[in-house]
C-alpha positions, 0 to 999 in steps of 0.5 A: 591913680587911674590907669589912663593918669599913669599911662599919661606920667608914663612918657615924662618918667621914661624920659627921665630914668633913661637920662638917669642911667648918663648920670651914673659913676661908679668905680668897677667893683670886681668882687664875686657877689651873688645873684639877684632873686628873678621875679617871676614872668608871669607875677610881673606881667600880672602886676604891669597888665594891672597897672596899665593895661590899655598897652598892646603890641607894636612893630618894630623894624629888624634890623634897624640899621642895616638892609635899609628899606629891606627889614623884617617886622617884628612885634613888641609888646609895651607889658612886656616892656615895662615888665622887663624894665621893672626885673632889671631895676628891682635887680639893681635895687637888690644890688644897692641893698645886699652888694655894693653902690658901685656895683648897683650902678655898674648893673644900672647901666650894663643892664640898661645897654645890654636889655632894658634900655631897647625895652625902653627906647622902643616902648617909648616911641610906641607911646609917642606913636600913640599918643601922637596919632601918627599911625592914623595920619600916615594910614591916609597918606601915600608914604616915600618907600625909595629908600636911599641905598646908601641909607642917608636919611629920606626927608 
């Protein structure tokens, strides 16, 4: 598979493990195991880099839901992302492999509120921005910069 067919399979697959994690039910599995193995950063960014390697960086606003019309930009970087992504699932793989089911699936979904999931929802709006060419559109227009202080959506 090219690198330009896996990035155009890449938004329908992220669609469909971020619904995955709803589907997950498990009973809290409350004995002490072991640690997952970490993959190393720099391995793991080797192999998405290899995979897709078109994915750069993008903005994103912080904080997101508070001093609205106010935030700060901060870079996100969609290696980075499907990286992080990729270390989260190979631990909860290693937990359905060495500790128990429900405790796989309580780190699918702790894992998925807690940091893949932002990872996740923030490397799949910047392929819709890609993909959509809403940047380039919006650099020819003048944009509504009155937010409402209220921070009632601006339609």
């Amino acid at each position: 598979m090219t690198s330009e067919a896996r990035l155009e399979a890449l938004p329908a697959s992220l669609d469909e493990l971020g619904y995955s994690v709803h589907l997950a039910a498990y009973i809290f599995d409350d004995r002490d195991f072991p640690d997952a193995p970490r993959i190393d950063f720099k391995v793991r960014r080797a192999l998405v880099a290899a995979h897709v390697p078109m994915l750069g960086y993008y903005n994103l606003a912080d904080p997101t839901t508070r001093e609205i019309g106010q935030a700060s930009i901060i870079v996100g970087d969609g290696i980075d992302d499907i990286g992080d992504i990729y270390a989260d699932l190979k631990d909860v793989l290693w937990c359905w492999d060495n500790t128990s089911v429900d405790d796989a699936l309580w780190h699918l979904t702790n894992s998925f509120g807690s940091h893949w999931g932002l990872h996740l929802r923030s490397l799949q709006y910047y392929l819709h921005v890609l993909a959509s060419g809403v940047d380039e559109v919006l650099a020819n227009k003048s944009l509504n910069t009155d937010a409402p202080k209220d921070g009632a959506p601006v339609s």
